[in-house]
VOBA-1610 file (N, C-alpha, C; in pm, whole numbers, padded with zeros to 5 digits, always signed):
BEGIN
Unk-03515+04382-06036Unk-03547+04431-05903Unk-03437+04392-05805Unk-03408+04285-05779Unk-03254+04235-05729Unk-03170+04315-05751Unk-03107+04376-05888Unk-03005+04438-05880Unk-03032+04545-05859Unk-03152+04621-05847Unk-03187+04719-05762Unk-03198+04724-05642Unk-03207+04629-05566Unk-03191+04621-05459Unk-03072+04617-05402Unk-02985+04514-05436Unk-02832+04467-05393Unk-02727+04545-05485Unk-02764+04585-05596Unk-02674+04643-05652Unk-02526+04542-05672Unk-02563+04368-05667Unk-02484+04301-05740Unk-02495+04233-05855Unk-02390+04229-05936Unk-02468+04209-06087Unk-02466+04072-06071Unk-02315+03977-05986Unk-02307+03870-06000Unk-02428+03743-05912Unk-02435+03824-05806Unk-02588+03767-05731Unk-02686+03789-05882Unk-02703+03842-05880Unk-02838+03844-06037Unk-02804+03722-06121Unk-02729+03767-06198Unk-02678+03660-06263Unk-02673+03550-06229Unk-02651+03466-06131Unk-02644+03372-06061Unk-02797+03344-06044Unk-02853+03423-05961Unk-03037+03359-05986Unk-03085+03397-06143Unk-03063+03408-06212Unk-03130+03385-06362Unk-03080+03295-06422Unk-02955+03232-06354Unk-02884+03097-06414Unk-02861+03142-06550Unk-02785+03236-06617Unk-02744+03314-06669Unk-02614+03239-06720Unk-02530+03237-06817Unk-02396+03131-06814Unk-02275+03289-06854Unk-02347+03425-06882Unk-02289+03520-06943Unk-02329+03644-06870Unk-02251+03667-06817Unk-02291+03871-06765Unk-02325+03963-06843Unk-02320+03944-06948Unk-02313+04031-07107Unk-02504+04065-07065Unk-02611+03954-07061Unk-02684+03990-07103Unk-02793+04007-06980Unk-02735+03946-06879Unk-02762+04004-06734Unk-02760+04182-06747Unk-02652+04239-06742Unk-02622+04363-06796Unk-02683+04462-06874Unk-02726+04397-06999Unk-02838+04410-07062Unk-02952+04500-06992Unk-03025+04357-06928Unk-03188+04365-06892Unk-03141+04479-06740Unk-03046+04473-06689Unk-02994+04566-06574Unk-03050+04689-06604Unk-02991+04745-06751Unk-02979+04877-06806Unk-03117+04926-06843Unk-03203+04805-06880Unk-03314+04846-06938Unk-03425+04873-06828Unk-03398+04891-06720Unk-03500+04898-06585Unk-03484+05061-06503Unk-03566+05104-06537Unk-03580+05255-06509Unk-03632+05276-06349Unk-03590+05296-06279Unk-03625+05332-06127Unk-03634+05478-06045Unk-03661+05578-06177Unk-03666+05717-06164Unk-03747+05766-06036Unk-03887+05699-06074Unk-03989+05747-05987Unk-04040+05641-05846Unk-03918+05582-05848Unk-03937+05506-05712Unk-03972+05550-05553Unk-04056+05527-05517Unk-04104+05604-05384Unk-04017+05495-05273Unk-03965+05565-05113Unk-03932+05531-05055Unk-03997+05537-04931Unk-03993+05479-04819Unk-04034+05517-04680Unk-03910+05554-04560Unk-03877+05658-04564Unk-03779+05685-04522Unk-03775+05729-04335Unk-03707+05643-04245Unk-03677+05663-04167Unk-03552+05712-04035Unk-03587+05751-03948Unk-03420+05793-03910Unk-03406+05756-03757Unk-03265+05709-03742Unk-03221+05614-03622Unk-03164+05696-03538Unk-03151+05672-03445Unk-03063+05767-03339Unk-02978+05677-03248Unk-02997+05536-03237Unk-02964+05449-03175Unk-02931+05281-03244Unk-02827+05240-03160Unk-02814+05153-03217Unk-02920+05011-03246Unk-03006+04988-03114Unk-03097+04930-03149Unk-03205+04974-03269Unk-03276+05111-03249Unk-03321+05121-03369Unk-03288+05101-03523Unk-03103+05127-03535Unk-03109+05097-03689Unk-03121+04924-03669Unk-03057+04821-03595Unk-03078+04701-03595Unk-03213+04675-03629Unk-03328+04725-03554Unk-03472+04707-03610Unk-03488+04740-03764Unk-03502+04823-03785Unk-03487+04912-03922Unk-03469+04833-04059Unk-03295+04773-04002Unk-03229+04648-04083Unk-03298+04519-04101Unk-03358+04477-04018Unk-03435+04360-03975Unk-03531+04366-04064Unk-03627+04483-04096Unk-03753+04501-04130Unk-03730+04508-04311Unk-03575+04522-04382Unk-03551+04557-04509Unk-03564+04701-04551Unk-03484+04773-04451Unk-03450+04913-04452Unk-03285+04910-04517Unk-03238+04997-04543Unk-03147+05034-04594Unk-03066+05113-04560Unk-02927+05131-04538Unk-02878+05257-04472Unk-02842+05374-04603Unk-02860+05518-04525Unk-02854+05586-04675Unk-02778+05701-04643Unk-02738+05694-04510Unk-02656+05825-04506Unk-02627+05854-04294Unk-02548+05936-04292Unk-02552+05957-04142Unk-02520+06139-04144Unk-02594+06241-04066Unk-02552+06368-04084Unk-02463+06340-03924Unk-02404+06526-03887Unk-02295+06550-03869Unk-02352+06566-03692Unk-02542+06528-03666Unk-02538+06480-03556Unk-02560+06346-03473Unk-02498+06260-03580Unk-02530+06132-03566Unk-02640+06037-03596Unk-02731+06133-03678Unk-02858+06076-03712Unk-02833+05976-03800Unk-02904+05853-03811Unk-02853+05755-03942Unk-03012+05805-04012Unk-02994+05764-04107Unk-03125+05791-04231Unk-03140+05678-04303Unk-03184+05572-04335Unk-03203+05466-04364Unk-03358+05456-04461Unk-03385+05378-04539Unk-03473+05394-04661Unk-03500+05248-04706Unk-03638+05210-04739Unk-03745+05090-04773Unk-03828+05121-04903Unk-03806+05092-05022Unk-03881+05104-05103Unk-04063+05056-05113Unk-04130+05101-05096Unk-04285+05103-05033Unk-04355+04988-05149
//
C-alpha cells in the first residue's frame, strides 16, 4: 500500500527493514490496484489545493484552464 501510495520502492523497503530490494520488488509486483476507487476533487485556487494536500489528496493533473484535479483513494 505504501508503494502505492508514494510510489518509492526505497521508502518501502526501508519500513519492512528489508536488507535487499530484490524482494521488496517482488511483493510490489504482486499487488493489483485495478479496481481502486478514488474521490476526486478540483482546485481553482491556491489555498484550496493547500487544503486538499493537507487532507491526503494527491495532485493528478492541471487542464488548459487552470483547474488542478487532485485525487484520495476512499
Amino acid at each position: 500500500m505504501e508503494y502505492h501510495k508514494t510510489k518509492d520502492i526505497l521508502r518501502v523497503k526501508q519500513i519492512l527493514g528489508r536488507k535487499s530490494i530484490n524482494s521488496t520488488l517482488l511483493y510490489t509486483q504482486l499487488v493489483n490496484f485495478d479496481g481502486d476507487e478514488y474521490d476526486v476533487k478540483v482546485a481553482e485556487s491556491k489555498k484550496e489545493i493547500e487544503e486538499l494536500l493537507k487532507v491526503g489528496f494527491e495532485w493528478v493533473g492541471q487542464d488548459k484552464d487552470g483547474l488542478i484535479y487532485l485525487r484520495k483513494r476512499k
